[in-house]
C-alpha positions in Angstrom: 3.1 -19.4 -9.4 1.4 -16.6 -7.7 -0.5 -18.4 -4.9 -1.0 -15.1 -2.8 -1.1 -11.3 -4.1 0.3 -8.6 -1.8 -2.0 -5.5 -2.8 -0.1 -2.2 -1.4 -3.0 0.3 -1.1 -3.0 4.0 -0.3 -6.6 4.5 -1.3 -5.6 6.4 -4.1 -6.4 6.5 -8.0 -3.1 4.8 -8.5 -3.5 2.1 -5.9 -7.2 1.5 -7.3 -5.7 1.1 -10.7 -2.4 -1.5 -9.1 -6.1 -3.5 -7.2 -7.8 -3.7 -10.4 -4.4 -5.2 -12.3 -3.5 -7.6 -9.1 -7.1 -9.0 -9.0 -7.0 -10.0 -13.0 -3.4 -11.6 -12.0 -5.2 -13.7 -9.4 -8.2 -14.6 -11.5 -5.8 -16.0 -13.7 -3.1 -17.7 -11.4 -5.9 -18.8 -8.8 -4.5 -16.8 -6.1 -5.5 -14.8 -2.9 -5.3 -11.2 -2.2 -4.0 -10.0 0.7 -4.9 -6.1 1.0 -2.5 -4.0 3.0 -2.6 -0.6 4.0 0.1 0.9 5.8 -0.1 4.0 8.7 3.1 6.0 7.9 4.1 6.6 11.4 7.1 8.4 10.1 5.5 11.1 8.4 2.1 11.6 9.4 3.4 12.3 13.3 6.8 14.5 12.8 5.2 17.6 12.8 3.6 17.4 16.0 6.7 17.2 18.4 7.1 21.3 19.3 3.4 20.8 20.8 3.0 20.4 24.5 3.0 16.3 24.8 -1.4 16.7 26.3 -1.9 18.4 22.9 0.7 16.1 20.9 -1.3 13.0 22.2 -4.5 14.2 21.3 -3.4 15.2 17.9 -2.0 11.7 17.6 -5.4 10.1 18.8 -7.2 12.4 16.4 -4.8 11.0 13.2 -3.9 7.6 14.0 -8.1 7.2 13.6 -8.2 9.4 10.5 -5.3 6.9 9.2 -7.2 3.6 10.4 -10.5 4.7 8.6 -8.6 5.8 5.6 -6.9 2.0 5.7 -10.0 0.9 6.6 -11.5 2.3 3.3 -8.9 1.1 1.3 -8.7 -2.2 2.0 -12.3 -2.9 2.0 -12.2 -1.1 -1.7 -9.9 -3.7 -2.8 -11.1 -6.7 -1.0 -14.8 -6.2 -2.2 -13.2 -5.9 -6.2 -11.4 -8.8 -5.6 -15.3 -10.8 -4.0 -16.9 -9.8 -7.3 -14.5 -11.6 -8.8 -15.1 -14.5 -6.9 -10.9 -14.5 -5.6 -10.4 -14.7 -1.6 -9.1 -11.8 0.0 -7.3 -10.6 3.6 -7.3 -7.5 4.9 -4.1 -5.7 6.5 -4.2 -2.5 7.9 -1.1 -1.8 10.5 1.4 1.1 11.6 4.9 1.2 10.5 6.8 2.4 7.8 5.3 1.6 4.4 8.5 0.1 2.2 9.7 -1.6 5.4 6.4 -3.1 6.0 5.5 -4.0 2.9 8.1 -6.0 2.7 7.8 -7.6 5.8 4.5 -8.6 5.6 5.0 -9.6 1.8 7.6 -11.9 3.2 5.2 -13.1 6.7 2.3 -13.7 4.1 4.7 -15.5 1.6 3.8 -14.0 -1.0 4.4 -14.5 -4.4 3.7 -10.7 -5.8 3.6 -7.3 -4.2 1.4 -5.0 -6.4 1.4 -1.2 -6.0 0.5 1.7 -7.8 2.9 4.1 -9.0 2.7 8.0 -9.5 5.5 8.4 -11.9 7.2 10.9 -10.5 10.5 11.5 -12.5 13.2 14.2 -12.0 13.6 16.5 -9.1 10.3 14.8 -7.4 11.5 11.8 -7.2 14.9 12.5 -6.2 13.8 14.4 -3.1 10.7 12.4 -2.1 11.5 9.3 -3.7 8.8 7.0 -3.9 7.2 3.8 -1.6 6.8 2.1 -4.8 10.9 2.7 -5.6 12.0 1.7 -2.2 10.2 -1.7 -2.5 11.3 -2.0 -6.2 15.1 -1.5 -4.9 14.9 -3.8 -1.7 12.3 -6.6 -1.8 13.4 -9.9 -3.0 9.9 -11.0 -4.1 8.8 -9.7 -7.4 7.4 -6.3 -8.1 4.6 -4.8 -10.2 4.2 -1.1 -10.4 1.3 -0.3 -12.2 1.4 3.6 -13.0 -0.7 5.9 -14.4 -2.3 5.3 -18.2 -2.0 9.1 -19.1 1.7 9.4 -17.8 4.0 9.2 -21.4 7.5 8.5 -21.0 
C-alpha cells in the first residue's frame, strides 16, 4: 500500500516526532523512506534585498550553507532512525518552496504517504502564517499524515 514514505523534515521536535511515526508505518507496510528537507528560498532570502547586491551575495552564500547543513542534519537524523530499524532510506535535501516541493517530489518519488509534523497552531497564528503542513494538507492528492504535538489538547 505504502511502498515509499515521504518524510517532510525541518529538523525540529515536531518533524522528529512525524520520522519516528513514518518509520513504524514502513516497518509495517515494508516500505522505503525518502527524507526530504526543503531550503525555503522564499523566506530565508527576502530580507536581504535593501543590501548592496556584493553584501546580499555573501549573505546568501553564508545561509544557503547554514540551510544545507541544517538539511543535512535532518535528513541524516531520519534516515539513520529509519537503518536501525532495518527500512531503506533516501535522502533529499533541495531549494524551493516547501508545500510546492513537497509535493512535487512526493509526486517524482511516487509516493504513497507524505509524513510531516505539525505545530498546531490554531487561531490568529495560523491564519496569518498558515502552516507547510496545511498547505500540503489542502493541495496534495497523495495522502497526508500530520503528526502534531502529544501535549497540544484540542
Amino acid at each position: 500500500m505504502f511502498e515509499r514514505i515521504l518524510v517532510a523534515t525541518d529538523g525540529s521536535k515536531h518533524s522528529q516526532r512525524a520520522a519516528e511515526a513514518a518509520v513504524e508505518m514502513a516497518r509495517l507496510y515494508g516500505s522505503t523512506i525518502i527524507a526530504l528537507y526543503v531550503v525555503d528560498i522564499g523566506k530565508e532570502y527576502a530580507p536581504l534585498g535593501d543590501l548592496t547586491a556584493k553584501s546580499s551575495d555573501e549573505m546568501i552564500a553564508g545561509i544557503r550553507s547554514s540551510l544545507q547543513d541544517q538539511g543535512e542534519e535532518a535528513t541524516r537524523s531520519v534516515a539513520e532512525m529509519a537503518e536501525r530499524a532495518v527500512i531503506p532510506a533516501i535522502r533529499r535535501i533541495i531549494e524551493g518552496y516547501p508545500a510546492q516541493d513537497i509535493i512535487r517530489i512526493a509526486k517524482e518519488e511516487k509516493v504513497g504517504l507524505i509524513v510531516m509534523g505539525g505545530m498546531g497552531a490554531s487561531g490568529l497564528d495560523r491564519f496569518f502564517l498558515g502552516s507547510v503542513a496545511d498547505k500540503v494538507v489542502r493541495s496534495s492528492k497523495i495522502p497526508v499524515l500530520v503528526v502534531k504535538d502529544k501535549k497540544k489538547q484540542l
